[in-house]
PAVOSE-261283 format. One record per residue (C-alpha): x, y, z; residue in one letter. Coordinates in steps of 0.1 Angstrom, whole numbers, plus 5000, padded with zeros to 4 digits. Example, Ala and Ser with C-alpha at 12.3 -4.5 7.8 and 13.67 -1.06 7.14 Angstrom:
! PAVOSE-261283
512349555078A/513749895071S/
! end
This chain:
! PAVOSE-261283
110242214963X/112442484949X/112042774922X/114442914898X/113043204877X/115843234847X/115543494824X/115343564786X/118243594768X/119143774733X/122343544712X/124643734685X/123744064692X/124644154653X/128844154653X/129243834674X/126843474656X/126943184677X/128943374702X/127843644719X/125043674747X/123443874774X/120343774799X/117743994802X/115744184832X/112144044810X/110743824804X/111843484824X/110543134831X/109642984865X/110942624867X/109842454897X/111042104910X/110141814937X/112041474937X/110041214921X/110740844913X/110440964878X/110541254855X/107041424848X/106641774831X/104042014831X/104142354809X/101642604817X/102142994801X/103143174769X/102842904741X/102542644763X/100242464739X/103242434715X/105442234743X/105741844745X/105541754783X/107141424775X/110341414793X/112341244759X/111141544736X/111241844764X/114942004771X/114241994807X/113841594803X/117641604789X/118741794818X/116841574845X/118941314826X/122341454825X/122041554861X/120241214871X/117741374887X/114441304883X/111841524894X/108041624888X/108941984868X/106442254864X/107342474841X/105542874837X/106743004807X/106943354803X/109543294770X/107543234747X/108842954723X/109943094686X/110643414699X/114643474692X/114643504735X/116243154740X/112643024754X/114542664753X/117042804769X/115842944796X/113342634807X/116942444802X/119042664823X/116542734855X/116042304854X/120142274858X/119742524887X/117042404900X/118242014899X/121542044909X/120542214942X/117641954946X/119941674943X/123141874958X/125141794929X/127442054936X/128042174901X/128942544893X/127042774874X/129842744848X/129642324851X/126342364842X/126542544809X/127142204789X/124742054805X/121642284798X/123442304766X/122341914759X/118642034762X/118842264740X/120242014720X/116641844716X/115342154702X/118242334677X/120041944671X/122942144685X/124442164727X/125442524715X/125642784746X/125043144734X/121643124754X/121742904777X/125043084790X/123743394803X/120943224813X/122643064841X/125643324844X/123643694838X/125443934823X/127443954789X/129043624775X/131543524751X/131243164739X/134142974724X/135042624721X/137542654749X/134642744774X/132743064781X/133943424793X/131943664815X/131243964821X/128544164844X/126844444823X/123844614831X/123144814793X/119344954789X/117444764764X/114144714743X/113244404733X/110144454705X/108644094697X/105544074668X/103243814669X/104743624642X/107143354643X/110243304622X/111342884620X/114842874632X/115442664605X/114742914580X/116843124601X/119942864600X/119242824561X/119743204552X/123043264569X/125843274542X/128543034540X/131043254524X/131443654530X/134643904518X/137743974537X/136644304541X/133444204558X/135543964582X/137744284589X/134944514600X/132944234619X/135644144644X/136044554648X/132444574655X/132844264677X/135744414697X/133744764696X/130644574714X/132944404740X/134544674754X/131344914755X/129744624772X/132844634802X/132344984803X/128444984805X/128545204776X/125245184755X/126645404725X/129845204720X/127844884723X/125145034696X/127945084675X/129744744679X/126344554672X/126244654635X/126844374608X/126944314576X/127243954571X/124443734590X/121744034602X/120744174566X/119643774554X/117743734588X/115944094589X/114543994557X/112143734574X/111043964597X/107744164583X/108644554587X/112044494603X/113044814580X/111045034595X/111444894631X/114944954634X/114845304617X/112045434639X/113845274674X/117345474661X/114945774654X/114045774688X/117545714706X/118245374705X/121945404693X/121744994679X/119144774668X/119644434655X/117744064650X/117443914686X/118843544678X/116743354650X/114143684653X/111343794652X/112343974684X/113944284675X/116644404701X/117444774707X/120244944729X/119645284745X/120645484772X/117545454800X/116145724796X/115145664760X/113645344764X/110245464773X/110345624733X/112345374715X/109945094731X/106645304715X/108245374686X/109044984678X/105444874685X/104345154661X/106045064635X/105044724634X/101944844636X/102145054609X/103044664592X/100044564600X/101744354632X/100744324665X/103644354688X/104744394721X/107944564741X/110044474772X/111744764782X/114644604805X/118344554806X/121144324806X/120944164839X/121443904863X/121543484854X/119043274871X/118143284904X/117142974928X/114543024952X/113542764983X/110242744988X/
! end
């Protein structure tokens, strides 16, 4: 049997939809896999109830496919699904891992981007890699249609997620199809601003680069007391906040010492909503990590 524990991941971070994304320290799936003569799933954990265990409708059922590998998969969730923390993703990502070492495929980390990208594909209708690549890779990653770029960060970050739920659909629905020229222009600034504070571990250039103008306003507006979140995390040091993928998450950069304070500051203002919520206080960090047991 072998373990992969892949992390969490937050997509867009603000300047950079459907391209930008980093892993994170918390929270993380466990994915563990035996050979079998078939594919059979079991989901245990956060929202696990929510999960279909049957191997056509689960992402790591695509992946046992794509990697002809099948395997009795136990999957722990510590995503949970709906969370804007690529919980697909994740469960997709530590399966490729996990597989392609059971079956010594022999695929890099990088060959297996597109592949956890097709089970993810079974949730979103898309193969799109903003999550699923740092999943596997860690780090901060730049996806483009002619592959994916890393690069390994390590920024201080609070992740604030309510108990409510925001349909990714609704999420897809509300991003605008048009925007100005002078939105386009500061957007790509912010974009560059991000990417160079994240190779320079810089949490206050990266704050700055994450602000946007085009696709976070329209999602913030699904999220109950998103207002009041983000201006109580930058009251208390967090030097960017934006929408953690599809939300509700709500992502903060700091520096580290600071995260102790934003993080309380986040969950009290959601409770001051009336919303339950709770904080990871973590970092961009490593891709998933394979374990023999």
């Amino acid at each position: 049997m072998l373990s992969v524990r892949a992390p969490a991941t937050s997509a867009n971070l603000g300047s950079g939809f459907d391209v930008f994304g980093v892993a994170l320290g918390t929270p993380a799936d466990v994915i563990r896999v035996e050979r079998a003569p078939e594919t059979r799933i079991t989901v245990t954990g956060a929202g696990s109830q929510y999960i279909p265990e049957e191997p056509d409708q689960n992402t790591v059922g695509a992946v046992a496919d794509a990697l002809d590998a099948p395997a009795h998969i136990e999957i722990d969730k510590g995503v949970r699904p709906s969370s804007g923390l690529g919980s697909s993703a994740a469960s997709a990502a530590g399966a490729a891992v996990a597989l392609n070492a059971l079956y010594d495929r022999g695929l890099s980390r990088e060959e297996l981007v597109p592949v956890a990208a097709e089970g993810e594909a079974l949730v979103s209708g898309d193969a799109h890699a903003d999550n699923v690549a740092p999943s596997l890779l860690g780090g901060f990653t730049i996806v483009t249609d002619d592959g994916v770029t890393q690069v390994d960060a390590s920024i201080p970050v609070v992740v604030c997620l309510p108990e409510t739920t925001v349909s990714t659909r609704d999420a897809r629905d509300v991003v605008p199809e048009t925007t100005s020229m002078t939105d386009v222009v500061e957007t790509v600034g912010n974009a560059a601003t991000l990417t160079v504070g994240m190779t320079r571990d810089d949490p206050d250039l990266v704050g700055r680069g994450m602000d946007d103008g085009v696709v976070t306003p329209e999602r913030a507006a699904l999220i109950d007391g998103y207002d009041a979140v983000s201006e109580a995390a930058l009251d208390a040091g967090a030097t960017g906040v934006t929408v953690s993928g599809a939300g509700p998450g709500v992502l903060a950069v700091c520096h580290a010492a600071d995260r102790r304070g934003v993080a309380a500051a986040m969950i009290d203002a959601f409770d001051d909503a009336g919303i339950e919520s709770r904080a990871y206080q973590t970092a961009v960090s490593d891709g998933a990590r394979l374990y023999r047991d």
